[in-house]
Backbone as numpy.savetxt, mean C-alpha at the origin, in Angstrom:
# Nx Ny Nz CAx CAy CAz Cx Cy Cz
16.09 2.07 22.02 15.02 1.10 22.13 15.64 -0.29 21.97
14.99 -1.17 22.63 15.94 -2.76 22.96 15.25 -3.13 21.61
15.80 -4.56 21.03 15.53 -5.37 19.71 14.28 -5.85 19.68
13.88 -6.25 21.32 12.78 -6.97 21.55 11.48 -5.78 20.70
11.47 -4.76 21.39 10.63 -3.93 21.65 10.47 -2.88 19.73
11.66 -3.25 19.55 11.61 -2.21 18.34 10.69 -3.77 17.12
10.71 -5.14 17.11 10.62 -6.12 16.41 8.76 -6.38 16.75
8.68 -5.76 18.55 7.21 -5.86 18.23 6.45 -4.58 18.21
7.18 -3.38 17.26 6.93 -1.89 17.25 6.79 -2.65 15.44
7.66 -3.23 14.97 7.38 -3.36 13.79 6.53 -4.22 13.11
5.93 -5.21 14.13 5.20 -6.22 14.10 3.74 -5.55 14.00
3.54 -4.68 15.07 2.31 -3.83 15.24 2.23 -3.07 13.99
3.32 -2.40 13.27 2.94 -1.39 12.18 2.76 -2.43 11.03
3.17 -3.37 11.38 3.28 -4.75 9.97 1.15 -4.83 9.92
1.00 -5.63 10.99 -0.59 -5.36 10.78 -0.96 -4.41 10.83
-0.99 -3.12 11.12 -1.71 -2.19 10.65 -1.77 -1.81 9.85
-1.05 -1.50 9.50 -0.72 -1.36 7.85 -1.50 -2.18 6.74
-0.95 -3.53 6.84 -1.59 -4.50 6.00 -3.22 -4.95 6.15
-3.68 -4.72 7.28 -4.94 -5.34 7.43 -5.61 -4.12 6.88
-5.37 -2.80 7.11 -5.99 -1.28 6.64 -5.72 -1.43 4.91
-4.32 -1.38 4.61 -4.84 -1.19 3.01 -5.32 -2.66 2.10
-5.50 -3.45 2.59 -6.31 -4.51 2.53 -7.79 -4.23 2.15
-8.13 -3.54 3.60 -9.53 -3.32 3.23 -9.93 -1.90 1.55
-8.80 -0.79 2.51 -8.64 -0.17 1.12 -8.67 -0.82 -0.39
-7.75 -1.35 -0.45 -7.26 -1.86 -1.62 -8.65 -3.27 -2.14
-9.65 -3.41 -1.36 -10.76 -4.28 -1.58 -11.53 -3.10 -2.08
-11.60 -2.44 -1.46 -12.95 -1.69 -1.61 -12.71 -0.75 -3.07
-11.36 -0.65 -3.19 -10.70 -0.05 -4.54 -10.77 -0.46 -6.01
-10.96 -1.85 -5.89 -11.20 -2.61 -7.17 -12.56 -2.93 -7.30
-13.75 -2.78 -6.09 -15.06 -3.23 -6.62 -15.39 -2.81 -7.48
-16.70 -2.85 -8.62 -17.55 -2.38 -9.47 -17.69 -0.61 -9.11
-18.23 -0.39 -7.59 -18.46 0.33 -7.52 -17.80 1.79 -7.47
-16.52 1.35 -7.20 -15.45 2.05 -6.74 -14.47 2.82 -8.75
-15.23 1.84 -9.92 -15.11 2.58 -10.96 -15.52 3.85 -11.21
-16.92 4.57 -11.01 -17.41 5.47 -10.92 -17.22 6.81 -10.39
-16.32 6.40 -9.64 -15.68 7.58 -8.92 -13.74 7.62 -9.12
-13.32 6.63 -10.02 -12.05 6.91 -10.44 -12.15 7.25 -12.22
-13.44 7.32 -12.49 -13.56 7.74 -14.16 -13.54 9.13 -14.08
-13.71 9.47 -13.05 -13.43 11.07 -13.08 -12.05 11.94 -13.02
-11.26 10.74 -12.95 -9.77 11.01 -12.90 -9.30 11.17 -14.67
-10.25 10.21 -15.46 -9.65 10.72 -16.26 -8.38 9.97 -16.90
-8.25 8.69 -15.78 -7.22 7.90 -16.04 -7.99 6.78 -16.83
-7.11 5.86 -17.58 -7.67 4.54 -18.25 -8.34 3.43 -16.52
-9.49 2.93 -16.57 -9.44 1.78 -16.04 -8.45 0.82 -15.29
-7.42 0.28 -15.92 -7.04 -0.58 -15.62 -5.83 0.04 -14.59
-5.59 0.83 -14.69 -4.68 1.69 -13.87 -5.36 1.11 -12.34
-6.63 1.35 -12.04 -7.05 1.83 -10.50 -6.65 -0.28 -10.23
-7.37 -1.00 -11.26 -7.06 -2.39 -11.00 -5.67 -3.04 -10.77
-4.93 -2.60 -11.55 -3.41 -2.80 -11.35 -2.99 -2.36 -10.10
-3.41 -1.03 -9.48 -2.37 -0.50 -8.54 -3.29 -1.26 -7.43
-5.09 -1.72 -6.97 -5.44 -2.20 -6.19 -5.27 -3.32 -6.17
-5.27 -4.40 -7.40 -4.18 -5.79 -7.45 -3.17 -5.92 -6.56
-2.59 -4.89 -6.95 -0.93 -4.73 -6.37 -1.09 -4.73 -5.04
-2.16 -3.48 -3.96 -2.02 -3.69 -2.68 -2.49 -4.90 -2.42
-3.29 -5.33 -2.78 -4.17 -6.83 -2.28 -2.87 -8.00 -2.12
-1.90 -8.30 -3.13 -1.54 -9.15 -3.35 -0.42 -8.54 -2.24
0.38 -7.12 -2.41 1.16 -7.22 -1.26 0.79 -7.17 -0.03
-0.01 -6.92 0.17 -0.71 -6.77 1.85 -0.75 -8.54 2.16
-1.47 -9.10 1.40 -1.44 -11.06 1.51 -0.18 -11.13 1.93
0.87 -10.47 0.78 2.54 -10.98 1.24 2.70 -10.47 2.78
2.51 -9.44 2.54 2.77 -8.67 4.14 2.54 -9.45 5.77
0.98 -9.95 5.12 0.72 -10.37 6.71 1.23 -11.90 7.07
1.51 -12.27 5.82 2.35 -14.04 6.19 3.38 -13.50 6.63
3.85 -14.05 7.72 5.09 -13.80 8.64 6.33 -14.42 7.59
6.89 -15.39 6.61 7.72 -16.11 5.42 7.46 -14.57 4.29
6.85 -13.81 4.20 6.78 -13.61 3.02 6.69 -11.95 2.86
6.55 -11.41 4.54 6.54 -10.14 5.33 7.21 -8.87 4.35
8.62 -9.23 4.04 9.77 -8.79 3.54 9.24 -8.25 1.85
9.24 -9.42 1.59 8.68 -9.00 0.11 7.34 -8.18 -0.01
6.43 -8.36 0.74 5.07 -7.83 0.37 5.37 -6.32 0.91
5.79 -6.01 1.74 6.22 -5.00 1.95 6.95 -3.84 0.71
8.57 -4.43 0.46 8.63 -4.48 -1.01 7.72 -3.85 -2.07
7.29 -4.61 -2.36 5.24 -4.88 -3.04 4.87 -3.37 -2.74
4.94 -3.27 -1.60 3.81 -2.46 -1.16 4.33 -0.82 -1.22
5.64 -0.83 -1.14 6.80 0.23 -1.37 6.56 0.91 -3.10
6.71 -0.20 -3.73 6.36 -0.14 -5.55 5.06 0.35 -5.86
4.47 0.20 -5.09 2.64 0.16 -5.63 2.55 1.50 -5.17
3.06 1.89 -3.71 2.77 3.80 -3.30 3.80 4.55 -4.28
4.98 4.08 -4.53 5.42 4.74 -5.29 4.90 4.85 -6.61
4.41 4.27 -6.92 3.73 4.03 -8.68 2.63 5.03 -8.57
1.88 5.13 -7.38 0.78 5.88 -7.16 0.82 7.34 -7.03
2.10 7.48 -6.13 2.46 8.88 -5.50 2.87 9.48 -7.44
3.40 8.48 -7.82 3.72 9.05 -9.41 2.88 9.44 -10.42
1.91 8.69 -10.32 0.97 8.65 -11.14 -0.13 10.33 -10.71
-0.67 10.52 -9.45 -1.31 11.43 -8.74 -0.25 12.30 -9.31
0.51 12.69 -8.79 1.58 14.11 -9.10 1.69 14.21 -10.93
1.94 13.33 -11.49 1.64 13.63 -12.87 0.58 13.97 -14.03
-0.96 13.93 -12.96 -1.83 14.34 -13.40 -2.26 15.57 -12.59
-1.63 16.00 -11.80 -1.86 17.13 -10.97 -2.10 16.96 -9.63
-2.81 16.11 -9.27 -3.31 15.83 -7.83 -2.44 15.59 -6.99
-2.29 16.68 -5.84 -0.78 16.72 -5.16 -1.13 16.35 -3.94
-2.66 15.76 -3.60 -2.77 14.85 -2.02 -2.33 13.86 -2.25
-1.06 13.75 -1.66 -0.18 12.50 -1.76 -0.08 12.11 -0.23
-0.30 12.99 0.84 0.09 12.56 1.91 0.18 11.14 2.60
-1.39 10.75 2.41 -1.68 9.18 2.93 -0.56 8.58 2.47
-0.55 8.19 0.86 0.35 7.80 0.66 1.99 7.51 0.72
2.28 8.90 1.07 3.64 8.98 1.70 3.75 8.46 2.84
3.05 8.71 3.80 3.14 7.34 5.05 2.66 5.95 4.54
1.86 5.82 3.99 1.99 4.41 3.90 3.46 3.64 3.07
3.59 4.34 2.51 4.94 4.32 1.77 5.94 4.15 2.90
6.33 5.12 3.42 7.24 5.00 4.98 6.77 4.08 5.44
5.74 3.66 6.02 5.26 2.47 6.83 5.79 1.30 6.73
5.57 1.17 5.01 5.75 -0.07 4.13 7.67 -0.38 3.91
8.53 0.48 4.10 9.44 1.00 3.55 10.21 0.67 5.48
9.53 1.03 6.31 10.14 0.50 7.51 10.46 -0.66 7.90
8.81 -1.91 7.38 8.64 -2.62 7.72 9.79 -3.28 6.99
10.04 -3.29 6.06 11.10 -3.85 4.90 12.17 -3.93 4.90
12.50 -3.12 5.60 14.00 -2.60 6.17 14.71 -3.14 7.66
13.43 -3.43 8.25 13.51 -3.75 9.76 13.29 -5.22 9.87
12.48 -5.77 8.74 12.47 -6.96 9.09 13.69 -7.92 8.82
């Protein structure tokens, strides 16, 4: 694949990525979205920290200056997650493992 073509293969997964767990990662920290992570069983601030985390790296992500790092960001936050899920049992990790790869491409390629 030529440089051109692989830079706007990574450009395309750069927004998709970021504009999707964006919305995720909004809809993750509302009020409403407590009620259904108290059943995990985890403390609170856990679901805020790790949806902090996408919000703020996805922002990094989609500024073209700052792509690299939010990505980064965004590498730490699935991994923190994929860790956290597997240590309380819950072994649907999948999403996460691609977004992880996703995030983990973009980072690498840019």
């Amino acid at each position: 694949m030529s440089f051109v073509k692989t830079k706007i293969a990574l450009s395309v997964l750069q927004w998709a990525l970021g504009v999707v767990i964006l919305i995720e990662a909004v809809l993750f920290v509302m009020p409403s979205a407590a009620h259904e992570f108290a059943r995990t069983h985890m403390p609170g601030f856990i679901r805020l920290v790790l949806g902090w985390g996408e919000i703020v790296g996805c922002i990094l992500l989609l500024i073209p200056r700052t792509a690299v790092r939010g990505a980064w960001q965004l590498v730490a936050v699935f991994i923190m997650a994929i860790m956290i899920h597997l240590l309380h049992g819950f072994y649907n990790v999948g999403n996460l493992v691609i977004y992880a790869a996703a995030a983990f491409a973009i980072a690498w390629g840019k």
